[in-house]
N, C-alpha and C positions, 0 to 999 in steps of 0.2 A: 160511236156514242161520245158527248162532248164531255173532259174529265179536263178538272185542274190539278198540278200536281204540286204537291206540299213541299214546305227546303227538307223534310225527313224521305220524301219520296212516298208520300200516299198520295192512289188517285181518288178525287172526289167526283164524283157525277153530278151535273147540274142541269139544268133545265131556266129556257127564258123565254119570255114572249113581248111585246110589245117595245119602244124606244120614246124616249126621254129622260126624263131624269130616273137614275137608276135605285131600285129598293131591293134590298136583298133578306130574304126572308131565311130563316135558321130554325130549321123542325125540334119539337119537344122528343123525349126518350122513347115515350112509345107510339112516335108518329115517325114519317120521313117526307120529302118533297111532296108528294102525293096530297098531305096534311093542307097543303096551302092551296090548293085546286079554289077555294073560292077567293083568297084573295089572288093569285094571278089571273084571274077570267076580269074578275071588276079592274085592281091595279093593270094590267095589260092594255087597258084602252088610253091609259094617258099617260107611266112611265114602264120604263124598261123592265119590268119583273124577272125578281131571277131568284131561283130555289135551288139548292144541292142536298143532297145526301151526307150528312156525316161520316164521317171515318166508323168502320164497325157497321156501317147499313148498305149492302149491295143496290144497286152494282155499284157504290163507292169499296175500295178497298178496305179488308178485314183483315189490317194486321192480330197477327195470333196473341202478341205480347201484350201484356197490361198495362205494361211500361209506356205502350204508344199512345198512350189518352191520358189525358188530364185535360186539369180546366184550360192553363194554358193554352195546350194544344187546339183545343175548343174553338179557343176567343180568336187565336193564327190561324185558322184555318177559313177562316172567312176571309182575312186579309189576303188570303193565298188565293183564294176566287177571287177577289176583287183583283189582284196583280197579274191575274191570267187572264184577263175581261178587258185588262186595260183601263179601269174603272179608278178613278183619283179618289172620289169622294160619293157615298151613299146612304139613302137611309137605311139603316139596319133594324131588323124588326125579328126579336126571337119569342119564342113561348116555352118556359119553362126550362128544360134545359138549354133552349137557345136562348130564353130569357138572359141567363145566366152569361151563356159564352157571349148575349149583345153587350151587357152590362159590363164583362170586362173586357170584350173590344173596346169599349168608350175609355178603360182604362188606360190601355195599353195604347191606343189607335186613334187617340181621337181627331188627330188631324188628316183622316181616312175616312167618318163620319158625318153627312148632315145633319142626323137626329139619331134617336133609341129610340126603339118602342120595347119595353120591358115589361114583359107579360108574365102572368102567370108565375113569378117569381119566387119563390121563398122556401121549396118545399129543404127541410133538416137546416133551415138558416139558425131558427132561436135556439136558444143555449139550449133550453129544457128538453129540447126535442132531440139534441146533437146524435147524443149515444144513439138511442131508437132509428135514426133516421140509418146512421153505418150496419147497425146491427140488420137493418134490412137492407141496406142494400148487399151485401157476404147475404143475406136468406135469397134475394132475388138472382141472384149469381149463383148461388149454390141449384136451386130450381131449374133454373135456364140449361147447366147442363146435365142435369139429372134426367129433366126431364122432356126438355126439348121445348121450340118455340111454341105449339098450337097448343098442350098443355096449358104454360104459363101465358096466356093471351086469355084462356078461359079465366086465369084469377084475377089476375092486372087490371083487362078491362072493367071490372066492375066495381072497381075503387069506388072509396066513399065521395069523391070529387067526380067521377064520370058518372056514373048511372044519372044524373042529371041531361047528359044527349043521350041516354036510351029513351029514358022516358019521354023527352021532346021528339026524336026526329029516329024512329026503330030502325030504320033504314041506313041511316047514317052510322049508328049506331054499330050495325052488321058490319059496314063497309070498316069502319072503321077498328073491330075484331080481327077481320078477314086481313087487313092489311097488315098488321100488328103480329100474326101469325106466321107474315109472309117471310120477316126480319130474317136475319142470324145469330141463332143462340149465343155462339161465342161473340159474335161480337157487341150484341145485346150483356151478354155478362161482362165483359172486357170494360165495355160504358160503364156498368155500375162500379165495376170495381177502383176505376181506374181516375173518371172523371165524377159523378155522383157521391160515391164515398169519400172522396179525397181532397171538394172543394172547399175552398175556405168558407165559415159561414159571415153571410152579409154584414153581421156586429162585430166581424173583427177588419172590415174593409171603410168604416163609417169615414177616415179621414181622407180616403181614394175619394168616396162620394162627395166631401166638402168641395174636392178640387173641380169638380166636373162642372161645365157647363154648357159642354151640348145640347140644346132642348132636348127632351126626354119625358116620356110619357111612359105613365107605369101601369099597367091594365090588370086587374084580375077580377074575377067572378068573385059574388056573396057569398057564394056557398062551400070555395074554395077555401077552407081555413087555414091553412099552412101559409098561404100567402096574403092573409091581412095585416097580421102584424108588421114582414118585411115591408109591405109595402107601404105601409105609414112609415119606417124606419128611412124608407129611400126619400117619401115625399118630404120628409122633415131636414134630411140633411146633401142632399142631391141640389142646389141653389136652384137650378133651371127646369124644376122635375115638378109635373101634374098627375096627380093619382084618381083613376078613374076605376069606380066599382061598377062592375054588372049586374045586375039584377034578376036574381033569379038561376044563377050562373054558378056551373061547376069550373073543371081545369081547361078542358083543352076548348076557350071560348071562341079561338077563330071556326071553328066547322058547330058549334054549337047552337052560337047567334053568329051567325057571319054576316048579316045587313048590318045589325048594331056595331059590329068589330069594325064594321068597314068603312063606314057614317064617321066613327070615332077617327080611327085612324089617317082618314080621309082628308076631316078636319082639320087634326095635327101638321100630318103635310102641309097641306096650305098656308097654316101659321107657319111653318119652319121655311118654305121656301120663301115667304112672302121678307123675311125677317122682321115678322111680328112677334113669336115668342118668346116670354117674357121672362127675366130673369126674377127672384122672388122682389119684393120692395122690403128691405127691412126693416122696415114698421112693422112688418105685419108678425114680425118674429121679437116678440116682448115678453117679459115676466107677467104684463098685465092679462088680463082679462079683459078690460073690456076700451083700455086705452085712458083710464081713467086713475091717477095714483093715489094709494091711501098713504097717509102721513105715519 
């Protein structure tokens, strides 16, 4: 089985298909490689697709320690694929908690980056939410090993953001329990405790965002609420960053609309390789309204 190995010494499992220029995609918390099956079938016909497992999701390694996850680790650990691929520069594309660890790749890495695509982004970022957001994640940790992964797959799944791919696509739906089920409790709880609870929220990274200028594209579903607000926060102060909503759309919107995910992101490519994509004009960032000044 193909693994890269981390400067801590975790192996990560990966998977790829197709060759040219290279995309590397970053599963959300309760998804894993698997999660990106529709975009490596469409992406695999025209660049190199490439998906891993996070640290804490077999068969990547499940260090036992808490200590071994954070965001950092997160956002390194993609660089550690890309340095075991032999890969200089890629597009990086996370959903949710990969959203997260793409976003601060672009921080840490970004002359290792073509583009960001930063999905799904924001869940416990606004202040108001902060507390609430820690307090579950210690509840989702606490569950996991209380109770075990199939247990907490029957609650999760049905989040107020997901039950929007049950009701479109039941199948999917299923598979998408089933696989969810399949995890590792600890290291499913290790994630929450360690990278989810512990990251910084997006309003205290806002001067990180000023500096960024990797094209970057910021995707999240309507329906998604946790991550409307970050995601206007990023479009307004990310200089190189476009914020696309979906419509009609919960969290995990690649397997949910994946034609529309893939249209969009598709798109972006082309801008980012073509180097079309545009930095903001600043005009367009004024006290006014309508461009027009009152005395």
């Amino acid at each position: 089985m193909p693994y890269a190995t981390t400067p801590d010494g975790v192996r990560l499992y990966y998977e790829e298909t197709g060759a040219g220029r290279p995309v590397i995609f970053v599963h959300e918390f309760a998804g894993d490689l698997r999660s990106w099956e529709p975009q490596l079938r469409c992406f695999g016909r025209r660049y190199r697709a490439i998906a891993f497992n996070a640290r804490g999701y077999p068969p990547s390694d499940v260090p036992e320690n808490p200590a071994s996850y954070s965001q950092t680790l997160a956002a390194d650990d993609i660089k550690a694929v890309l340095d075991h691929l032999g890969i200089d520069k890629a597009h990086i594309v996370g959903l949710s908690m990969g959203g997260f660890a793409t976003l601060h790749f672009g921080f840490r890495h970004p002359q290792r980056a073509l583009s960001l695509c930063v999905a799904g982004c924001g869940y416990g970022a606004e202040p108001a939410e902060r507390a609430r957001f820690r307090a579950e994640a210690e509840a989702i940790a606490g569950l996991l090993k209380a109770e075990g992964m199939a247990a907490f797959a029957e609650k999760y799944a049905y989040g107020p953001a997901r039950v929007q791919l049950e009701n479109k696509d039941p199948r999917g739906f299923a598979e998408f329990k089933r696989m969810l089920a399949e995890h590792s409790a600890l290291g499913s709880a290790n994630t929450q405790l360690g990278v989810q609870r512990e990251r910084p929220t997006l309003y205290n990274l806002v001067e990180e965002m000023r500096r960024l200028t990797l094209p970057t594209l910021v995707l999240s579903g309507d329906e998604d609420e946790p991550c409307l607000q970050p995601g206007i926060l990023m479009k307004r102060n990310i200089p190189s960053a476009a914020f696309v909503v979906m419509p009609n759309c919960g969290h995990a919107i690649n397997i949910e609309a994946p034609d529309e995910f893939n249209r969009i992101l598709g798109d972006f490519f082309a801008q980012a390789d073509a180097g079309r994509w545009p930095m903001r004009d600043p005009r367009a960032v004024s006290a006014s309204i309508t461009g027009v000044e009152t005395s």
